[in-house]
Residue, then its C-alpha position, 0 to 999 in steps of 0.5 A: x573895184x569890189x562890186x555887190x549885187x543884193x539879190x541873186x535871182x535871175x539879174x543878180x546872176x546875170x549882173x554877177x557873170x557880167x561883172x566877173x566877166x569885166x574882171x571886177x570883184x563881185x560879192x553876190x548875197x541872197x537871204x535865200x539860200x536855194x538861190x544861192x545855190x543856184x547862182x553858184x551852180x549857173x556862174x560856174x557852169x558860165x565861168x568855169x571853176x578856174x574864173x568862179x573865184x572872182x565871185x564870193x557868194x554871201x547871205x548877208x547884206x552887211x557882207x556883201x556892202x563892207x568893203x564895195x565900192x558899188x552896189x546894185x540892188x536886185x529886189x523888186x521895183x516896188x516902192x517899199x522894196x526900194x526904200x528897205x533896201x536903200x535904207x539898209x544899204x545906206x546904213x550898212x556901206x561904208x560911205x564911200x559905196x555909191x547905190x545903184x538901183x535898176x528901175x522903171x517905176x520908181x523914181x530915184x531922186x525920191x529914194x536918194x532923198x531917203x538917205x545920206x548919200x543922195x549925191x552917191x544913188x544911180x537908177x538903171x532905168x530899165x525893166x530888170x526882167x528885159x536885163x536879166x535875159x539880156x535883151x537890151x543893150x542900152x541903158x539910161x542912167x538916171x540920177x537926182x540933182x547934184x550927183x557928182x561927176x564921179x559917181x556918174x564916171x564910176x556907174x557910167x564905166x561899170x555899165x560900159x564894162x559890161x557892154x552896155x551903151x550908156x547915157x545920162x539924165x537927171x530924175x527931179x522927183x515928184x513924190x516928195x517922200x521925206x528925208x532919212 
């Protein structure tokens, strides 16, 4: 399974070692290079360079999301963050590509409703910095009604991969933002 991870900041990196460490295949993509650069450098050094080749490093969203089967977004939980990154995702992945958003803020039924792929859009409801330094080990997986059996399997078993305790719920939404 190829997954992407848009953002290559401290979770990005995080969630990359994990994922290469689970054996998937992982395309990380930054706009910055610098943390690029510095994601090479920390992957590397956690992999070694025989393992490093499991992660392809791009600076392009449209790169990164051609071929997944699964994205996960990095970018700040802020409602405008979240709604630019989900409508490029949306246009840029194949439709295949379920979206997956760490969260604690915003809620992802109100996101999925911004898209086409509301059935294929996954919060991780947890507090990325709290992710990031790896001090949780359970996460919630939150989804809008409707999402099929499939997608939450697909999310369900990457988070499990990586070592996580997983349990599900349903987000019914409450601000209302409108579709596409």
């Amino acid at each position: 399974m190829q997954v992407a991870i848009i953002g290559a900041g401290p979770l990005g990196r995080r969630l990359a070692l994990a994922a290469a460490r689970a054996s998937y295949e992982v395309l990380l993509e930054d706009v910055m290079p610098s943390n690029l650069h510095h994601a090479q450098e920390y992957l590397r050094q956690e992999l070694g360079p025989a393992a490093l080749p499991s992660v392809r490093f791009v600076s392009t969203i449209e790169e990164a999301v051609r071929a997944a089967d699964l994205v996960i977004d990095c970018v700040p939980d802020e409602l405008e963050s979240k709604l630019e990154i989900f409508s490029l995702l949306d246009r840029m992945a194949p439709p295949k590509t379920v979206l997956v958003s760490p969260m604690k803020n915003t809620s992802i039924a109100d996101l999925a409703s911004c898209t086409y792929r509301a059935e294929k859009c996954v919060a991780v409801v947890a507090d990325a910095k709290e992710l990031a330094d790896a001090l949780v080990r359970d996460v919630q997986l939150r989804t809008p009604a409707g999402v099929g059996d499939e997608t939450v399997r697909l999310v369900r078993e990457f988070w499990e991969a990586l070592g996580f305790a997983v349990t599900v719920s349903v987000d019914e939404g409450a601000q209302g933002l409108e579709a596409g």
